[in-house]
N, C-alpha and C positions, 0 to 999 in steps of 0.2 A: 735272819735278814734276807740272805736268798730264797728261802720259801715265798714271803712276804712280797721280796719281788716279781718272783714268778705268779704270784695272786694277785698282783696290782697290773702287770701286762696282760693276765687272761681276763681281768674285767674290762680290761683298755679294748681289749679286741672283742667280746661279747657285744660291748656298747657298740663298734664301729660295725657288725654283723648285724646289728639290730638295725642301728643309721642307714645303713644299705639297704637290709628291705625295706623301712618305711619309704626312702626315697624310690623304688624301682614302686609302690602300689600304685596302682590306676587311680587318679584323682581325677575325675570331671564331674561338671555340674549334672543336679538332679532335671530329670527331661518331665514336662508337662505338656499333655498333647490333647486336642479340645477335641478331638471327631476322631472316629472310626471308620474309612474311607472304603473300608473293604472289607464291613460285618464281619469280622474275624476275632475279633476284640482284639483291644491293646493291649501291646506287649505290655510284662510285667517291668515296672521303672529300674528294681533293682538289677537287671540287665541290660536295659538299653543304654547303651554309651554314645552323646555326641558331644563331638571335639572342636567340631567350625561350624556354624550356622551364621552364615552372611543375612543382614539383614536383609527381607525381600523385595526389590524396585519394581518398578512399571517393566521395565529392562530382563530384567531377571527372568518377569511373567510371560515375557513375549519370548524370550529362550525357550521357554520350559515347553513351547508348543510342539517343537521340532529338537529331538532327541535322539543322539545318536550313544544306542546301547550296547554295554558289552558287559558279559557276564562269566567269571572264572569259576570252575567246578574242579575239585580234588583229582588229581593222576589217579589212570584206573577205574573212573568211574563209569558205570554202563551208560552207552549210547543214548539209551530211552529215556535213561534218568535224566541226562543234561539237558536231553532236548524238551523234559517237562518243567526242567527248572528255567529256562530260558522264555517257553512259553509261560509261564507262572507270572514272568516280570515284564513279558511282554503285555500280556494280558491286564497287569497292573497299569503300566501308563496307558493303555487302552484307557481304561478306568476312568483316570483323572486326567481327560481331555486331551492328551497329547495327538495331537493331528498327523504330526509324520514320526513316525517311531522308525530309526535307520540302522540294520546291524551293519558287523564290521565289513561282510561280503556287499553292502548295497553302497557302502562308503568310497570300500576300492573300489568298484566298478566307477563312480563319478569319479575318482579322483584318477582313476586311469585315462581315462577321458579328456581329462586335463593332460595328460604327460608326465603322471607321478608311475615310475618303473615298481615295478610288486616283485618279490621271488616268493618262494612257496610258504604260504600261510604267515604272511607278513602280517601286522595289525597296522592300520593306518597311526604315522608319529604324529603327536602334539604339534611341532612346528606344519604338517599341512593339513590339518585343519583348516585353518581359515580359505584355503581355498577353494575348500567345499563351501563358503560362507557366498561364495559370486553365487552358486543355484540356490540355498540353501537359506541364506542368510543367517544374524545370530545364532546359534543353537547351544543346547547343555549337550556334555558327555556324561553318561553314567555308568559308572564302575562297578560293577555287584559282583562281590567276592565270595562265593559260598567253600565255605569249608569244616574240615573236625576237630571239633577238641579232643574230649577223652570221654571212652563209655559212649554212651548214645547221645551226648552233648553238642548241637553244632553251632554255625555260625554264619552270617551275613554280613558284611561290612561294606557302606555304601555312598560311595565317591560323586557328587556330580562338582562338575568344571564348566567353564564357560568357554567357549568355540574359539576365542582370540586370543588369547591369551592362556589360557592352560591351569588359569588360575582356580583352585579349588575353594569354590563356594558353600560345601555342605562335606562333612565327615560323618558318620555315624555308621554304630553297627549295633546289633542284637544277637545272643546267644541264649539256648535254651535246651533240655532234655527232647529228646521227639518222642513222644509215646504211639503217634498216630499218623501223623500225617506232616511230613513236612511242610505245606505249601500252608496249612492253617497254623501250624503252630511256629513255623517261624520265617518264611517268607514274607507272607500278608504283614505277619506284626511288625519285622524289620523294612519294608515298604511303607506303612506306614510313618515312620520314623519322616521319612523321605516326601513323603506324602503333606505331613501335617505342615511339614517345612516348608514346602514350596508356596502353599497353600498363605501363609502366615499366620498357623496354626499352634506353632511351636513355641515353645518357652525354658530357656535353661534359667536355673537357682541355684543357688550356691547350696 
């Protein structure tokens, strides 16, 4: 009878170790993306993960012209390297018509301007934003988070917001092996993502 019971708790617990991973697995819709904005090809779908894609307005379109970008790269990583990942995504909304693309350094300067105090290597906060919106008007923020997973695997994950609100209109990210080149094999294709979206390019499926 005590055997029996100690056989009936470790299946009790098996099942609830099981119930626990399925509930922690990544569940998001399958991504369907109609152009290739950046000859790079698209990324591969069973990687691409998005989580919010706002539908796209007239609103939206006229944000998307004036772009203030910010781009996070791994602690420890060489000088040259960040500053080609940076140019990479700079270069991307180049691309896709963005007219004023603003890093964080041309943000404080206008918002100092205004009377927003900086100490050393502050990032401009959510809440003063919009007061870069008096020179600026609407604009998106965009979050590009590059980082590592394990082995040569990295990762992209890519935030934009709306100026007024702070509100997160687009999630997604892309992960892949690098054999060659980062900026083809997983920048472009996670730009992309971001790309198709804005564009009203994009399609999640269940």
């Amino acid at each position: 009878m005590k055997r029996r019971k100690i056989l009936l708790t470790g299946l009790v617990l098996l099942n609830l170790g099981l119930g626990g991973c399925a509930t922690q697995s990544r569940t998001m819709p399958m991504v369907e993306l109609a152009k290739d904005f950046f000859g790079s090809g698209l990324p591969n779908e069973n990687r691409a993960f998005v989580s919010i894609a706002d539908p796209i307005t007239e609103a939206t379109a006229v944000r998307a012209k004036v772009v203030f970008y910010r781009v996070s790269t791994p602690p420890g990583i060489r000088p040259e390297s960040r500053e080609q990942h940076v140019a990479t995504v700079l270069n991307a909304l180049q691309r896709l018509g963005v007219r004023r693309p603003i890093s964080s350094s041309e943000l404080q300067t206008l918002l100092q301007a205004r009377g927003v105090k900086f100490s050393f290597d502050r990032e401009p906060d959510p809440s003063e934003w919009p007061l870069a919106e008096i020179e600026l008007g609407p604009f998106l923020v965009l979050n590009v988070d590059y980082g590592f997973l394990y082995g040569s695997r990295r990762y992209v994950r890519i935030q934009a917001q709306d100026s007024t609100q702070g509100r997160v209109l687009f999630d997604g990210s892309y992960d892949t092996i690098i054999w060659n080149d980062v900026r083809g094999e997983l920048f472009y294709p996670a730009m992309n993502l971001y790309a198709n979206w804005i564009n009203d390019k994009l399609r999640l499926r269940p």
